[in-house]
C-alpha positions in Angstrom: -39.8 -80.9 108.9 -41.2 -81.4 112.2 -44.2 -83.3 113.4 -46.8 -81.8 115.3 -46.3 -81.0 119.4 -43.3 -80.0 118.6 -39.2 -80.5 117.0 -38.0 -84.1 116.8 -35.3 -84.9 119.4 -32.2 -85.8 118.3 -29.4 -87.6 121.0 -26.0 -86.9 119.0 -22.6 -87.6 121.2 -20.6 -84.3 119.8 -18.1 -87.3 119.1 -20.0 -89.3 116.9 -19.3 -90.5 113.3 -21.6 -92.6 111.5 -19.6 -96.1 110.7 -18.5 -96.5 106.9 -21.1 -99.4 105.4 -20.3 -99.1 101.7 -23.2 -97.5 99.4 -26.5 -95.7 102.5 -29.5 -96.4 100.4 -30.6 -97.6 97.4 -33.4 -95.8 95.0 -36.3 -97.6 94.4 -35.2 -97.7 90.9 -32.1 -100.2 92.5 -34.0 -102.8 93.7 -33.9 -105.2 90.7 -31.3 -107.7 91.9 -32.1 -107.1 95.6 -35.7 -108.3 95.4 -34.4 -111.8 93.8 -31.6 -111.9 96.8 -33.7 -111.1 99.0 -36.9 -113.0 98.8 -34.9 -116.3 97.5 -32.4 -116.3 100.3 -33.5 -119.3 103.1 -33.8 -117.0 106.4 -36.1 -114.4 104.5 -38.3 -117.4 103.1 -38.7 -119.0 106.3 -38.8 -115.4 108.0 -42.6 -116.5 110.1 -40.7 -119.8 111.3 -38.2 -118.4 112.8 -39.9 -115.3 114.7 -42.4 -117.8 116.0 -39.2 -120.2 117.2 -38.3 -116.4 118.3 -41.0 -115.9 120.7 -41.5 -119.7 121.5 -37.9 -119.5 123.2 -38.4 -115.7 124.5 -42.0 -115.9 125.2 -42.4 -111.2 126.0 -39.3 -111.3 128.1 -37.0 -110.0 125.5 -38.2 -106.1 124.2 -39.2 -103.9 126.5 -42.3 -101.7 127.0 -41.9 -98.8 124.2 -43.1 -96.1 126.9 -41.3 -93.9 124.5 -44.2 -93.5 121.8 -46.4 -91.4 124.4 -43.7 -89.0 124.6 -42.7 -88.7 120.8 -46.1 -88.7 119.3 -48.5 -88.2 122.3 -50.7 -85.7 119.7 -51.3 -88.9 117.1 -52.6 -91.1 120.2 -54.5 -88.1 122.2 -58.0 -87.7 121.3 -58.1 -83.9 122.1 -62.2 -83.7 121.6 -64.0 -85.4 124.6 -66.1 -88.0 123.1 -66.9 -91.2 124.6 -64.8 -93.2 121.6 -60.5 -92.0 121.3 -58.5 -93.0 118.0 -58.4 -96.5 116.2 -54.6 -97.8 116.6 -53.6 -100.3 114.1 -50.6 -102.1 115.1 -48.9 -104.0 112.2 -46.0 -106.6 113.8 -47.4 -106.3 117.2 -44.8 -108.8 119.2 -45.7 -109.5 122.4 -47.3 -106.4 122.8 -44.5 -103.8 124.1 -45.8 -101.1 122.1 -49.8 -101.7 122.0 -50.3 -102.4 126.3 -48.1 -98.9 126.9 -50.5 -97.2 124.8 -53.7 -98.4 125.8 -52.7 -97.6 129.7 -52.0 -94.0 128.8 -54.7 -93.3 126.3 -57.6 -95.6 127.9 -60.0 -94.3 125.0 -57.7 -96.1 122.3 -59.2 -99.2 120.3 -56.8 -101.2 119.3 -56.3 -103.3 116.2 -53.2 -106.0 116.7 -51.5 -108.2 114.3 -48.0 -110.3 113.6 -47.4 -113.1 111.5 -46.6 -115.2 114.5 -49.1 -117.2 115.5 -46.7 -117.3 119.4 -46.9 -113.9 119.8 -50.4 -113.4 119.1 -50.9 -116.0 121.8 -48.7 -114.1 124.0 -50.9 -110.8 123.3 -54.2 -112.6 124.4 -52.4 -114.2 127.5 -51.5 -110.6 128.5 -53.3 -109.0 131.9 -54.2 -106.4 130.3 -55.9 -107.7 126.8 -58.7 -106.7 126.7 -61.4 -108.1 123.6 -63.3 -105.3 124.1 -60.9 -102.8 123.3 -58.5 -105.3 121.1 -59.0 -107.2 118.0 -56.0 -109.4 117.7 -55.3 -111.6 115.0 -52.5 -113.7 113.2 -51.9 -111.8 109.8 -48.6 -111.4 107.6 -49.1 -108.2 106.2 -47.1 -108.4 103.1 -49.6 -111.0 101.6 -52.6 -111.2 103.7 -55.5 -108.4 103.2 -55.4 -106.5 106.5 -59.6 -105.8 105.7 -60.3 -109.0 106.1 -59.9 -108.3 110.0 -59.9 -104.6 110.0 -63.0 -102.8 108.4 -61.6 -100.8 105.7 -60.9 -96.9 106.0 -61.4 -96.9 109.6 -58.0 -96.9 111.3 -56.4 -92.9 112.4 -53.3 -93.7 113.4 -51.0 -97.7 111.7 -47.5 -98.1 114.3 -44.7 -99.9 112.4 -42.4 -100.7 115.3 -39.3 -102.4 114.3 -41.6 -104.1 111.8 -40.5 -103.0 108.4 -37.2 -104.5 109.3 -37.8 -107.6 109.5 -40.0 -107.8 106.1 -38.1 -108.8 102.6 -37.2 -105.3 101.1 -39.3 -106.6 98.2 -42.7 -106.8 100.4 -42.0 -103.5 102.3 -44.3 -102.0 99.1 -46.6 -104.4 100.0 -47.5 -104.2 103.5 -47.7 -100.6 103.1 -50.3 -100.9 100.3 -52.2 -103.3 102.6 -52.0 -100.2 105.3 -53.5 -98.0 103.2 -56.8 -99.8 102.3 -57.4 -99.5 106.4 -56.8 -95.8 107.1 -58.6 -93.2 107.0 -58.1 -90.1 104.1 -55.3 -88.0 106.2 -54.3 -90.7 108.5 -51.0 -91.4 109.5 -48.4 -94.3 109.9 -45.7 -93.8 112.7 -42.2 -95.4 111.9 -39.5 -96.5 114.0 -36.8 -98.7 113.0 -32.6 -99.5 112.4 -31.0 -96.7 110.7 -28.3 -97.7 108.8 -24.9 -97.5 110.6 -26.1 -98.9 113.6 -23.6 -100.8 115.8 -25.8 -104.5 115.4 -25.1 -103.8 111.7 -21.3 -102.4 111.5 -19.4 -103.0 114.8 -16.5 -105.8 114.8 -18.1 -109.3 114.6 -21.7 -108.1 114.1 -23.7 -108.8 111.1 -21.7 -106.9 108.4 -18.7 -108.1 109.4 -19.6 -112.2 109.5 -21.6 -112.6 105.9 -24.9 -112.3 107.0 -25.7 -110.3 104.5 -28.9 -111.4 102.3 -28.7 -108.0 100.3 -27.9 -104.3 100.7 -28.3 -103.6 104.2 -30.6 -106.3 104.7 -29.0 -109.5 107.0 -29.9 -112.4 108.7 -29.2 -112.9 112.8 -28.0 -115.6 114.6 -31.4 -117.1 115.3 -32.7 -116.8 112.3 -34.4 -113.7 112.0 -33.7 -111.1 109.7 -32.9 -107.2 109.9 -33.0 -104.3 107.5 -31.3 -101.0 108.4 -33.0 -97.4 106.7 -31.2 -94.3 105.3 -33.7 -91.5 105.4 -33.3 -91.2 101.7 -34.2 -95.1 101.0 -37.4 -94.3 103.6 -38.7 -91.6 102.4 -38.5 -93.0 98.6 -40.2 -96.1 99.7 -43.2 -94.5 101.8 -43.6 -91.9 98.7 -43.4 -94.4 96.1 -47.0 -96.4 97.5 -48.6 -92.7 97.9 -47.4 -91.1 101.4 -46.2 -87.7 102.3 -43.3 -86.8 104.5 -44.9 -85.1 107.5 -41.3 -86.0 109.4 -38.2 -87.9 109.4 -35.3 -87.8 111.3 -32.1 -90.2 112.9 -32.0 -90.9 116.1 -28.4 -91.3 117.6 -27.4 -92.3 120.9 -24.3 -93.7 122.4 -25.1 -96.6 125.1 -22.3 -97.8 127.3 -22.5 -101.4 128.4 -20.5 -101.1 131.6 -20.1 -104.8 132.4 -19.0 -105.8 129.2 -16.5 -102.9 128.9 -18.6 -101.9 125.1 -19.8 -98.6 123.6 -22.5 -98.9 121.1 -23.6 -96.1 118.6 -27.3 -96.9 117.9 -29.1 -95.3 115.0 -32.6 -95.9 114.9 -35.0 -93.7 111.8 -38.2 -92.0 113.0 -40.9 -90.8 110.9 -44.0 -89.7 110.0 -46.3 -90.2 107.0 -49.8 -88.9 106.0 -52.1 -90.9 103.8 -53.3 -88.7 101.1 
């Protein structure tokens, strides 16, 4: 399947083999023993602490600008009718802003709807040059628990980003904070994914995370400050998103090889993209 404006790009090195990480994906019927791992285990428990000590000590000088999102899903951001009002954004796990000050620079008709469970980076977002309260509502909000229509009116929103997001949420919440998405979209609007894929070097290369028992559950680990990653098999995404009521519009792996010349490394990064219409 391919989402609209045209195929999904893929970057595959003809030399590329995804890495060997035991079982790719669990069913949603699997995820007995993983939700108790998972949502008991200290770094997922303390998960806000340590992304606010995250951006306390990084303050937005760690991620970079996503200028990519214009290019890969320019049609869900456009508003192709000429109005005076463009599309209502909601971003769920907004950072510093990398992927909402991007957007709102090429689409200028975008409102935007901004939240993260850090009360830092929310602090960061309103510091920004560019924030706007006009064209921003920003707020401190942890999705999995906390009802998104208390700062969003409900049915409203055409386009929710997850950007990295999911992947730092307990597997057992992930249900959750998609429910919450849904009582803010409009009927036949869409939520935009982009996150680790599983194989990815951070998760399988010698000395990263699967190799130095940071593992909280399947394919879900903690970091060295703290903070915690998931990595997606298509298969365990597209079970999750259609399980709380989504359709597949697209979904595809992203593969690139990146060469780290002054450290003498080669990194395969794997990173899922997707699409999903609320019915």
């Amino acid at each position: 399947m391919h989402a609209a404006g045209g195929p999904p790009v893929r970057v595959s090195p003809s030399n590329w083999a995804a890495p060997r990480v035991g079982r790719r994906y669990l069913t949603i019927g699997c995820w007995t023993s993983l939700t108790s791992n998972s949502e008991n285990h200290h770094y997922s428990r303390r998960s806000q602490q340590y992304w606010d000590k995250f951006y306390k000590l990084h303050n937005n000088k760690f991620f970079k600008d996503r200028h990519y999102l214009e290019k890969d899903w320019r049609s869900y951001f456009d508003d192709e009718i000429e109005s005076s009002n463009g599309k209502v954004v909601l971003e769920v796990g907004c950072g510093a802003g990398n992927t909402i000050f991007p957007l709102v620079t090429t689409f200028p008709k975008l409102y935007i709807h901004a939240c993260d469970f850090s009360p830092k980076a929310i602090t960061l977002v309103k510091s920004h040059e560019n924030y706007s309260a006009k064209k921003m509502n920003v707020f401190v909000c942890d999705a999995a628990k906390d009802d998104l229509s208390d700062n969003v009116t409900p049915f409203t929103v055409d386009v929710v980003t997850l950007i990295f997001t999911l992947s730092a949420v307990s597997p057992s919440k992930m249900a959750s904070v998609l429910e919450n998405c849904k009582q803010v979209l409009k009927p036949n609007g869409h939520i935009l994914l982009r996150d680790y894929a599983v194989g990815d070097s951070a998760q399988v290369n010698p000395v990263k995370l699967h190799d130095r028992n940071q593992m909280i559950s399947e394919n879900f680990y903690f970091r060295g400050d703290g903070t915690c990653s998931f990595y997606f098999s298509e298969a365990y995404a597209s079970t999750l998103f259609e399980s709380a009521g989504f359709a597949i519009v697209d979904i595809n792996t992203y593969c690139k090889e990146i060469t780290n010349h002054s450290r003498n490394i080669t990194m395969q990064r794997r990173w899922i993209r997707a699409i999903f219409s609320c019915s």
